[in-house]
TORPA-916898 format. One record per residue (C-alpha): x, y, z; residue in three letters. Coordinates in Angstrom, 3 decimals. Layout:
<nodes>
NODE,X,Y,Z,ALA;
...
</nodes>
This chain:
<nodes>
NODE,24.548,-53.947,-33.156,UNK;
NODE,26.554,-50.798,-34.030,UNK;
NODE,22.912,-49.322,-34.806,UNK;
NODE,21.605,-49.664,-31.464,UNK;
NODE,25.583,-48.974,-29.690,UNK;
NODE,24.807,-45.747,-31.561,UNK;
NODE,20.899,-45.401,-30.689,UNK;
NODE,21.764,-45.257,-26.524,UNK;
NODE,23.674,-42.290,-26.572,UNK;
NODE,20.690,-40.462,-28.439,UNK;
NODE,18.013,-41.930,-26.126,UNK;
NODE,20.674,-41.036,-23.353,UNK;
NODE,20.950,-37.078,-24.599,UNK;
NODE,17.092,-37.055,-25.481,UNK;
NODE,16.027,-37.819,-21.617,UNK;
NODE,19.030,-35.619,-20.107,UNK;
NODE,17.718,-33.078,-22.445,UNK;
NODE,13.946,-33.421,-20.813,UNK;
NODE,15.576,-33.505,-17.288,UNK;
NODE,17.161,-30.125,-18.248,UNK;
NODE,14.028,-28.986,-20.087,UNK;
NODE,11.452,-29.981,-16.663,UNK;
NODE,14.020,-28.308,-14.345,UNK;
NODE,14.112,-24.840,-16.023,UNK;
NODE,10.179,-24.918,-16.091,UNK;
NODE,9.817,-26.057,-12.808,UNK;
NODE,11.779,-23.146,-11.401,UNK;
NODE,10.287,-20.907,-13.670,UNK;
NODE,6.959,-22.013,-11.828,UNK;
NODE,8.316,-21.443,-8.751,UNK;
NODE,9.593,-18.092,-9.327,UNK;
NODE,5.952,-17.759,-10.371,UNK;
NODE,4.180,-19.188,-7.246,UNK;
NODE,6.899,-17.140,-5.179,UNK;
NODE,5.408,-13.473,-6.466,UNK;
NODE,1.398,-14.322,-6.602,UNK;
NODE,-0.746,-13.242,-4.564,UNK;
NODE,-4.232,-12.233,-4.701,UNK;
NODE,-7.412,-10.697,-3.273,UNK;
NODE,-10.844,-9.970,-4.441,UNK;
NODE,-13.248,-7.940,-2.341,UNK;
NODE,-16.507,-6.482,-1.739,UNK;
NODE,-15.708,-2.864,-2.016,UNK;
NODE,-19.279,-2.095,-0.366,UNK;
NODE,-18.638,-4.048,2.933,UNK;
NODE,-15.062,-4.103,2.533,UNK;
NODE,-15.224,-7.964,2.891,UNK;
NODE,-12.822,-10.060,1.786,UNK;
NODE,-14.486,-12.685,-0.534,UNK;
NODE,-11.174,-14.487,-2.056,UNK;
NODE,-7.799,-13.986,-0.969,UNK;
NODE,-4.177,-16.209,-1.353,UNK;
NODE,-0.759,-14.418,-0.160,UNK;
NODE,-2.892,-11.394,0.697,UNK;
NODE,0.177,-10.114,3.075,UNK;
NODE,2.963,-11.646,0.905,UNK;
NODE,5.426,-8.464,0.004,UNK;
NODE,5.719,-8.055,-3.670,UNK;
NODE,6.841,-5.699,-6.581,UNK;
NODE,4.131,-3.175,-7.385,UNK;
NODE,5.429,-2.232,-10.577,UNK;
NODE,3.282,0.416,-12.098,UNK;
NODE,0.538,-0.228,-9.761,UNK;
NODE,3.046,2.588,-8.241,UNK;
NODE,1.335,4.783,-9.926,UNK;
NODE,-1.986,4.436,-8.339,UNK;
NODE,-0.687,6.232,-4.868,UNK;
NODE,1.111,8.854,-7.540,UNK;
NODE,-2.681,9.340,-8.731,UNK;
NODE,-3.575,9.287,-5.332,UNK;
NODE,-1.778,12.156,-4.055,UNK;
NODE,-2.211,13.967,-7.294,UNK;
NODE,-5.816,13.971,-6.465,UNK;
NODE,-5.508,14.857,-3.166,UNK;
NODE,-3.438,17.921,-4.458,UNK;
NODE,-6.206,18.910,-6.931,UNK;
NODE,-8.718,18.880,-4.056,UNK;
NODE,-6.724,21.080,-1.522,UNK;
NODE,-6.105,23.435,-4.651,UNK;
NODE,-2.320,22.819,-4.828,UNK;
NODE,-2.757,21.556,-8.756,UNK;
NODE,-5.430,22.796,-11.637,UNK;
NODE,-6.215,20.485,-14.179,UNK;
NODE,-4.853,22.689,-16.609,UNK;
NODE,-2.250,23.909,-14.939,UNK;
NODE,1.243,23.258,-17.359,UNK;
NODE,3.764,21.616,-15.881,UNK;
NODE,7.973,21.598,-16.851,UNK;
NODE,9.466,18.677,-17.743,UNK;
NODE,12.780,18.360,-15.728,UNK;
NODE,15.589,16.359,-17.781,UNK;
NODE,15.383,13.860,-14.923,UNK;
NODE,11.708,13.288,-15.961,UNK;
NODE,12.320,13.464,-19.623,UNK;
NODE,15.110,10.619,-19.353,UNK;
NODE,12.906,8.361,-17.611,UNK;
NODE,13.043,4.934,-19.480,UNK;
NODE,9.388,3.353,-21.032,UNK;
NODE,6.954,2.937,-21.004,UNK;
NODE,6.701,6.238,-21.417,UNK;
NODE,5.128,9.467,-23.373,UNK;
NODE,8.022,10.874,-25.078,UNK;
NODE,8.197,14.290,-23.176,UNK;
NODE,11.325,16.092,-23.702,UNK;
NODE,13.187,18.495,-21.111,UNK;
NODE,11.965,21.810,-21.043,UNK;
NODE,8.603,21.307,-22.527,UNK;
NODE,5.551,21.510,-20.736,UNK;
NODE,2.055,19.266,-20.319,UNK;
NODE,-0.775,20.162,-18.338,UNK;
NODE,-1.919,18.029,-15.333,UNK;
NODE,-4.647,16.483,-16.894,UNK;
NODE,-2.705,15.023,-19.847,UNK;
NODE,-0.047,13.627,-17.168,UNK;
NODE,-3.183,12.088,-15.490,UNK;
NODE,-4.143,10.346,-18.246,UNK;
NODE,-0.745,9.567,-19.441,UNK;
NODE,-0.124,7.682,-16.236,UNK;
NODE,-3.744,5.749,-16.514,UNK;
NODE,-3.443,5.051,-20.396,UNK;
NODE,0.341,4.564,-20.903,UNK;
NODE,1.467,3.931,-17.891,UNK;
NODE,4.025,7.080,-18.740,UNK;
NODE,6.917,7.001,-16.375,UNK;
NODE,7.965,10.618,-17.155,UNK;
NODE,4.500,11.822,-16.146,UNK;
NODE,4.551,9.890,-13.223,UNK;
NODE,7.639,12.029,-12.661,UNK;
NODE,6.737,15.200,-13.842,UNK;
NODE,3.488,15.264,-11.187,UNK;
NODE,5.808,13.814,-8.195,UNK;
NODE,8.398,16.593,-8.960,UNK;
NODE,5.308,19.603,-9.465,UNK;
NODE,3.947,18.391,-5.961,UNK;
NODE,6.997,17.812,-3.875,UNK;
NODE,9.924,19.184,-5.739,UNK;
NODE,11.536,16.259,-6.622,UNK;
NODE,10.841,12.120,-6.804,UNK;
NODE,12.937,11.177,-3.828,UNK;
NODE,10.986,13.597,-1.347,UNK;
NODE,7.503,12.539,-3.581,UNK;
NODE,8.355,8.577,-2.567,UNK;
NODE,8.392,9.611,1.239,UNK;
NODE,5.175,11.437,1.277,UNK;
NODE,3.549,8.262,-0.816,UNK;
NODE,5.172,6.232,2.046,UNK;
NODE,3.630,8.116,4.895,UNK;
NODE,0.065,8.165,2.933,UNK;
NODE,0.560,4.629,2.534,UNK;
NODE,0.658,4.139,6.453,UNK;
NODE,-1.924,6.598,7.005,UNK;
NODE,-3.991,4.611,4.882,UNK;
NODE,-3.757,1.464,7.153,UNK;
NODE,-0.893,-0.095,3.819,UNK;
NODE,1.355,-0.830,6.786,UNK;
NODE,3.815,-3.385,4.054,UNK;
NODE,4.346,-0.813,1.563,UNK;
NODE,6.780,0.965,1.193,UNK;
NODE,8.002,3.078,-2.527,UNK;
NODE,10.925,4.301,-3.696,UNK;
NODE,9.810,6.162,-6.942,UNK;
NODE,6.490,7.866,-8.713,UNK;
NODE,6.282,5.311,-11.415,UNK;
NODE,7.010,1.603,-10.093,UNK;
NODE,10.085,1.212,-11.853,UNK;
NODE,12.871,-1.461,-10.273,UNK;
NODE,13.614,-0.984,-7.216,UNK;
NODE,14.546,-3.533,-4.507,UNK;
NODE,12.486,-1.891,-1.592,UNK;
NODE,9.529,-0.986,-3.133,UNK;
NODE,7.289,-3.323,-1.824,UNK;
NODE,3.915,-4.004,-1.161,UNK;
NODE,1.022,-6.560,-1.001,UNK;
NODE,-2.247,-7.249,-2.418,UNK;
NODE,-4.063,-6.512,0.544,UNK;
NODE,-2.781,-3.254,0.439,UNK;
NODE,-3.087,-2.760,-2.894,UNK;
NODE,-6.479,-3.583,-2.726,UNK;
NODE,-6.727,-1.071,0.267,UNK;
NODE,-5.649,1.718,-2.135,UNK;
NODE,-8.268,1.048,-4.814,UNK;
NODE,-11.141,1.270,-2.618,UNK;
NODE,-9.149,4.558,-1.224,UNK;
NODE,-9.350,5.731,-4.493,UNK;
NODE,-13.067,5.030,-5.120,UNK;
NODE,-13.773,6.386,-1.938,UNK;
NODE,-12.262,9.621,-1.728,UNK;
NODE,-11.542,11.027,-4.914,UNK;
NODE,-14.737,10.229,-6.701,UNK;
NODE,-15.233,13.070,-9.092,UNK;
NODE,-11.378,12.251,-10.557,UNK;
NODE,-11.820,8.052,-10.439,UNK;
NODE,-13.604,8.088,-13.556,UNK;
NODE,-10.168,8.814,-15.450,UNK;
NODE,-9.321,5.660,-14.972,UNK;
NODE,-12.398,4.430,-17.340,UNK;
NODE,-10.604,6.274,-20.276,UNK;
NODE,-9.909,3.699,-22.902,UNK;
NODE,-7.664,5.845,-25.505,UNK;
NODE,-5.669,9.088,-24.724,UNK;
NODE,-4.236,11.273,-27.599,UNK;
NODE,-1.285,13.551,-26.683,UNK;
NODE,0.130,15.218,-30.080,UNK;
NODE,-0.539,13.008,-32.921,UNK;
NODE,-0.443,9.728,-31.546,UNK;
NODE,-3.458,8.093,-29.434,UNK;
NODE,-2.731,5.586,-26.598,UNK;
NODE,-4.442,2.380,-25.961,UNK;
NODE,-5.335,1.808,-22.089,UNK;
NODE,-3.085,-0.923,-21.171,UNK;
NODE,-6.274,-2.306,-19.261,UNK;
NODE,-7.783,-5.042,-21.706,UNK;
NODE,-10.390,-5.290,-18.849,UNK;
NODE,-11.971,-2.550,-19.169,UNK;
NODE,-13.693,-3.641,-22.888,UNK;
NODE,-13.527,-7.539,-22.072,UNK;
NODE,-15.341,-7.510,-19.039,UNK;
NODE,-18.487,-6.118,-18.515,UNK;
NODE,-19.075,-3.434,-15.479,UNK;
NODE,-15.213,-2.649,-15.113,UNK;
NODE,-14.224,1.045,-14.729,UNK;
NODE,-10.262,0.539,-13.508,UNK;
NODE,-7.720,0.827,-12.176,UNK;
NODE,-4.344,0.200,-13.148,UNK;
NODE,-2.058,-2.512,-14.753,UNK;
NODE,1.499,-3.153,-14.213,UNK;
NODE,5.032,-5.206,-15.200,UNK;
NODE,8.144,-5.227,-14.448,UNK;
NODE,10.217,-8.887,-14.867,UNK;
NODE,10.549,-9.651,-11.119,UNK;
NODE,7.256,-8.864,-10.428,UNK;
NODE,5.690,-10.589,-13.287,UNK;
NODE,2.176,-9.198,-14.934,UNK;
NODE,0.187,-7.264,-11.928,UNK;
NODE,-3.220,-5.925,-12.507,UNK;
NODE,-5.756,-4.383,-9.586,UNK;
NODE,-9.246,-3.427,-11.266,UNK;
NODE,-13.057,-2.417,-10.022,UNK;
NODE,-16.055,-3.978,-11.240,UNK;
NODE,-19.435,-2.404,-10.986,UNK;
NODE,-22.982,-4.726,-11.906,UNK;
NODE,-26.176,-4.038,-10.570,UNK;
NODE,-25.053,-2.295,-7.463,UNK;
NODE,-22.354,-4.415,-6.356,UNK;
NODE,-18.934,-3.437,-6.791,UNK;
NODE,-15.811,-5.929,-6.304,UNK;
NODE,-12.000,-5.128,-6.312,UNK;
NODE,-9.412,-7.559,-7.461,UNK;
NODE,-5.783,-7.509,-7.317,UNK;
NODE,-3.437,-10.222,-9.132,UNK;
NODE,0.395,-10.521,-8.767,UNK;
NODE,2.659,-12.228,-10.774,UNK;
NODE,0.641,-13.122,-13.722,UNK;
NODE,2.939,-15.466,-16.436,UNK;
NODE,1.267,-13.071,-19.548,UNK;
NODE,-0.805,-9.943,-19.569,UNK;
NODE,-3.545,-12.359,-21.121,UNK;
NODE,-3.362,-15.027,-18.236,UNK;
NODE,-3.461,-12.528,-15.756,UNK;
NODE,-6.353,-10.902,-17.052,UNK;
NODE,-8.165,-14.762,-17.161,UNK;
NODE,-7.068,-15.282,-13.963,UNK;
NODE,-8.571,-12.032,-12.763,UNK;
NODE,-11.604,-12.919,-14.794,UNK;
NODE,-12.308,-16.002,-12.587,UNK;
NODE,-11.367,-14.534,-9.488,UNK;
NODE,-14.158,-12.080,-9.834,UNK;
NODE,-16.713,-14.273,-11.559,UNK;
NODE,-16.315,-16.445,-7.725,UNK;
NODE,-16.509,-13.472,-6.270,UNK;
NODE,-20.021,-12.160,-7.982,UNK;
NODE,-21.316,-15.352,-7.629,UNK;
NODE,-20.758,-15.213,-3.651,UNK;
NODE,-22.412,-11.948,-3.478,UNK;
NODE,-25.432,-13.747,-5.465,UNK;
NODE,-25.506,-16.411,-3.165,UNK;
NODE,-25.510,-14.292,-0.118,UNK;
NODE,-28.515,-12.275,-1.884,UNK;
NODE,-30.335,-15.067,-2.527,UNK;
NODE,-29.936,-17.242,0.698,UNK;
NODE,-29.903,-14.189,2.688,UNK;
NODE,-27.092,-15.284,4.735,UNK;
NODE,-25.937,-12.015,6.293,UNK;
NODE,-24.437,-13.469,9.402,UNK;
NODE,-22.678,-16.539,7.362,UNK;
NODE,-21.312,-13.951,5.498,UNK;
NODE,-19.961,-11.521,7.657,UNK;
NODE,-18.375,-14.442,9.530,UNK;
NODE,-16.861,-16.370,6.888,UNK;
NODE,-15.083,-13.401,5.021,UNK;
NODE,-13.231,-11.139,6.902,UNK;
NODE,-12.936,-7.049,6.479,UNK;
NODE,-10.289,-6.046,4.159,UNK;
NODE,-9.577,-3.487,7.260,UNK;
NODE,-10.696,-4.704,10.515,UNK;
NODE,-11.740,-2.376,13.198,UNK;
NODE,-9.559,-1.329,15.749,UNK;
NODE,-9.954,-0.630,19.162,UNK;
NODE,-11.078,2.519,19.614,UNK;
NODE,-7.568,4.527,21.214,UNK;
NODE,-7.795,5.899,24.955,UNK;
NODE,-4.266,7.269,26.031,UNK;
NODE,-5.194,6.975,29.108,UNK;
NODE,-6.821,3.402,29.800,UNK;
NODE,-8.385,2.916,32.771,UNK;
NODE,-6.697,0.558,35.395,UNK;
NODE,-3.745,0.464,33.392,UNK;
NODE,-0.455,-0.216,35.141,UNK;
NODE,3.173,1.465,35.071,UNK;
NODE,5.872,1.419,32.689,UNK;
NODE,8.347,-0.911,33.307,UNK;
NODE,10.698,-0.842,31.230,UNK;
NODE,14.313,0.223,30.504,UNK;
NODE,13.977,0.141,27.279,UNK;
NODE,10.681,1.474,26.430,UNK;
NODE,11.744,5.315,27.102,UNK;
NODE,11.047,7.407,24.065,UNK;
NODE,13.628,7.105,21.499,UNK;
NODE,13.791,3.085,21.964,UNK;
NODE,11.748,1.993,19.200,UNK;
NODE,10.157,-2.078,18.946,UNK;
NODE,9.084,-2.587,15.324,UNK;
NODE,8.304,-6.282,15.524,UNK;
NODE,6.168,-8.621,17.142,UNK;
NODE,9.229,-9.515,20.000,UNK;
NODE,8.755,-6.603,22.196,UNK;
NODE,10.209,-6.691,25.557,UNK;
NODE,9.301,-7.521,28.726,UNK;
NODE,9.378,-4.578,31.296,UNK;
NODE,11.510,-4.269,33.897,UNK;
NODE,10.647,-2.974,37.444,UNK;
NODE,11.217,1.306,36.497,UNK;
NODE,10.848,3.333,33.482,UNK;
NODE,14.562,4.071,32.887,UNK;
NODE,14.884,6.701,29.387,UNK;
NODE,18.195,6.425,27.831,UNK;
NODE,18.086,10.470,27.269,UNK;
NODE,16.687,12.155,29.676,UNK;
NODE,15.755,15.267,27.875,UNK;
NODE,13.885,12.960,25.351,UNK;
NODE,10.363,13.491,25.569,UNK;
NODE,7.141,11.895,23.724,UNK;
NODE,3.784,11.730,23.045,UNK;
NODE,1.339,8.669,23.504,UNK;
NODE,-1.726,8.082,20.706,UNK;
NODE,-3.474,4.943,22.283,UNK;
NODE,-3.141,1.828,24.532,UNK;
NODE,-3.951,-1.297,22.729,UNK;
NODE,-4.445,-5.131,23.525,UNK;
NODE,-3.035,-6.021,19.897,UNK;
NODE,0.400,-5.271,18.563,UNK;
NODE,-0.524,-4.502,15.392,UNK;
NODE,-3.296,-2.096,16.541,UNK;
NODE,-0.816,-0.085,18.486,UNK;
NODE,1.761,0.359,15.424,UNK;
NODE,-0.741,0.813,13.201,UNK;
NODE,-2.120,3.823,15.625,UNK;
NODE,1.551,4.712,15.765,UNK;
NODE,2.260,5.014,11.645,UNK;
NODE,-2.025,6.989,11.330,UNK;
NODE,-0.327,9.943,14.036,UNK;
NODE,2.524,10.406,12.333,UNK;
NODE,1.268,10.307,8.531,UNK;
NODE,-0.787,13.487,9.779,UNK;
NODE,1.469,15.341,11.731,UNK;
NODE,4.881,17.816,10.837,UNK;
NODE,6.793,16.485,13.350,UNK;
NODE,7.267,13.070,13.332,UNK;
NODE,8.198,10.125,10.777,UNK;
NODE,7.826,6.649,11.167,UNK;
NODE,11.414,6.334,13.244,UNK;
NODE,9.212,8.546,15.845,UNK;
NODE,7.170,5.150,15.883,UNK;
NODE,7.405,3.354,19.445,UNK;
NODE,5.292,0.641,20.719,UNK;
NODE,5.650,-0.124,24.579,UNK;
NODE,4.355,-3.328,26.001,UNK;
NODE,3.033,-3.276,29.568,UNK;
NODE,2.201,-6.530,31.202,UNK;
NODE,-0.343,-6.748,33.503,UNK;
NODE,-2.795,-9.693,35.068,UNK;
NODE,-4.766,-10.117,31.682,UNK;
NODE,-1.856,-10.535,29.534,UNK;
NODE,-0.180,-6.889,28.004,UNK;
NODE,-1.397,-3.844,27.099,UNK;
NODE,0.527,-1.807,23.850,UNK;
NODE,1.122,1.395,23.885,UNK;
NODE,1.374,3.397,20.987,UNK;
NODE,4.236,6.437,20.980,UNK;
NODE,5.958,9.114,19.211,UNK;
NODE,9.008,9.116,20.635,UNK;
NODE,12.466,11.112,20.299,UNK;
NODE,11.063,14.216,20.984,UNK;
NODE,11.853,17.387,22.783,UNK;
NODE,9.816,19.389,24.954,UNK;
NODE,8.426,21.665,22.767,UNK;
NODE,8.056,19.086,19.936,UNK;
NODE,6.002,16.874,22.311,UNK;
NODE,3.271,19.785,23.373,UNK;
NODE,3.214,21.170,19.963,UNK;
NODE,3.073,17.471,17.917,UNK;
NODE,0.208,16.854,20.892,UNK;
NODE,-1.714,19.834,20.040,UNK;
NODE,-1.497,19.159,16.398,UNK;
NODE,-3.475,15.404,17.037,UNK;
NODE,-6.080,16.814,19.773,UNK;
NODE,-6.985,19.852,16.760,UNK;
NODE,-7.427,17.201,14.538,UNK;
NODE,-9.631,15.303,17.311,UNK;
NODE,-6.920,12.801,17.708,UNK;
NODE,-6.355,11.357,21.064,UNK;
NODE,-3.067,12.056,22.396,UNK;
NODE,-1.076,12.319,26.372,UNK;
NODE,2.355,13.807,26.935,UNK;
NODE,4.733,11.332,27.567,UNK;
NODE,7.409,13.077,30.238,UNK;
NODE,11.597,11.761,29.759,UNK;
NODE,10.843,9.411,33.477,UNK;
NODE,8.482,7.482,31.362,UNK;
NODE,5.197,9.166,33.392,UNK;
NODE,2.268,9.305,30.858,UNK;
NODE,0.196,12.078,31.799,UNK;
NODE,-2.870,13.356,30.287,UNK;
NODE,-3.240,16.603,31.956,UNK;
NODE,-0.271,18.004,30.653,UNK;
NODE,-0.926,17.091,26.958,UNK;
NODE,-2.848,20.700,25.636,UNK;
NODE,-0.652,23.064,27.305,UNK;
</nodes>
């Protein structure tokens, strides 16, 4: 008896001890399930051929550093950068913590080497020593990746740094993500195929690509891999057979190696859909049953036909409606300033076609930022109409920010401080 008095409390401790055990895993998994997301598409069509929490917002981690590349190329196009152009390192880059190349302050690498750094290492003081060459330091570097991010159509992400270290607000989704790798293949061909590079030597030591992908599975040429701890294991990558080309993007992998299988199976779906489609020929049933990673908008007219009054007291340049609950307009355009002028870039029936309008004007202009964003809904017998405006403007700013969109054969109408939208006005 005293045996089995003294076997209960074991058997007890045992089970409580499994209770515990099951409880930590089980929020483990749910911290898991909480930051995945992913999305595979057909980077030809730009059809979506997989996708699960495809707008959830989410760490990028050092997928960061694809919009770094981004802009980098974008610089080495326009002639702002040379590929061998050397580079300082700033003490701020040099102290960045790894992964990183071991650049010290004062020294100097060219802007290839940084570019392959970043692809290879994942080298946060590159990503820093490019962000500060381009816009003089990281801080102003994360707003211009913000405002190519919108003008992009990535209307969830926002960054707060070059690299994709922590930080709180920088967000983004797999959708967008996504967006940004076929950006990349798209319109910085002749510098995508860095990303292919599999080893990188920089002094005497050579880098690994972080990218197992890219000599486990055949036909894939990028793009970049990332991790922080609240974002878990991220990868987005492009895969090229036989003419087709997919892009996946996976968040919150548990392990580099179970992301990568995960991303394995994703595509392997997705290749066998485009198979399918190939062999059934089922255009239609495809084009129907996945949607386009971007769909297209409404083409924008500033000054739609038949379209009523403002009537709102709110809606006055300066007032801006970032959400989905705009309000409802009042009898009169009332503007809270007076001298506050504006400029209008489209009338939409969607919401999100207006803002996105909205966030496209001001990634290309000097003038305005996305606080100059104003959407303006004006009922009417069909339902509403959105109106898409850059708002808390002066005079001046107004006619010059409007003759900055028409050069760039951007549609645009002066919007005067009693709320008037006139066309007429607009290239004056």
């Amino acid at each position: 008896m005293p045996d089995a008095q003294g076997l209960l409390p074991r058997i007890a401790a045992i089970v409580l001890a499994a209770v515990l055990m099951t409880a930590v895993f089980a929020t483990g998994n749910d911290a898991e399930a909480r930051r995945y997301a992913s999305i595979v598409v057909d980077a030809n069509t730009g059809r979506i051929l997989h996708g699960e929490n495809i707008d959830r917002r989410v760490y990028p981690a050092s997928l960061t550093k694809m919009m770094t590349l981004y802009m980098t190329f974008e610089a080495l196009q326009r002639g702002k950068l040379k590929l061998n152009q050397r580079l300082k390192v700033s003490r701020r880059a040099a102290g960045q913590t790894p992964s990183r190349l071991g650049l010290r302050a004062g020294q100097r690498i060219t802007v290839k080497d940084a570019i392959l750094a970043m692809i290879t290492k994942s080298a946060n003081d590159a990503a820093t020593v490019l962000a500060e060459a381009i816009a003089g330091s990281e801080a102003k570097f994360a707003k211009r990746m913000t405002a190519k991010a919108r003008s992009l159509g990535m209307l969830k992400t926002t960054f707060r740094n070059a690299s994709g270290l922590p930080n709180r607000r920088q967000l983004t989704t797999a959708r967008d993500m996504a967006r940004l790798s076929r950006a990349l293949l798209n319109d910085y061909q002749a510098y995508y195929r860095y990303f292919s590079t599999k080893r990188f030597t920089y002094g005497k030591r050579t880098h690994r690509n972080h990218n197992a992908l890219l000599t486990s599975y055949q036909g894939t040429d990028g793009i970049k891999t990332g991790y922080i701890r609240a974002s878990g294991f991220n990868v987005a990558v492009s895969v090229k057979r036989n003419g087709e080309r997919l892009i996946g993007v996976v968040f919150g992998g548990r392990t580099a190696t179970t992301r990568n299988k995960h991303a394995v199976k994703l595509l392997n779906k997705g290749f066998g859909r485009l198979a399918a489609r190939e062999k059934a020929k089922w255009p239609r049933q495809y084009e129907s049953r996945w949607p386009l990673l971007d769909a297209p908008l409404p083409k924008p007219n500033p000054m739609r036909a038949k379209q009523p009054p403002v009537r709102t007291a709110k809606a006055g340049p300066g007032t801006a409606t970032s959400g989905p609950s705009v309000p409802t307009p009042p009898a009169k355009p009332i503007v809270a300033n007076a001298r506050q002028w504006g400029v209008q870039v489209g009338a939409f029936s969607a919401l999100n076609a207006a803002q996105n309008a909205g966030y496209q004007a001001a990634a290309v202009t000097k003038l305005a930022t996305n606080r100059n964003v104003t959407v303006v809904r004006v009922a009417n017998d069909k339902g509403a109409v959105y109106r898409a405006w850059l708002s808390r403007l002066n005079e001046r700013q107004a006619r010059q920010l409007c003759n900055e969109l028409i050069a760039k054969q951007m549609p645009c109408a002066l919007v005067l401080p009693s709320g008037e939208v006139t066309f007429k006005l607009a290239a004056q």
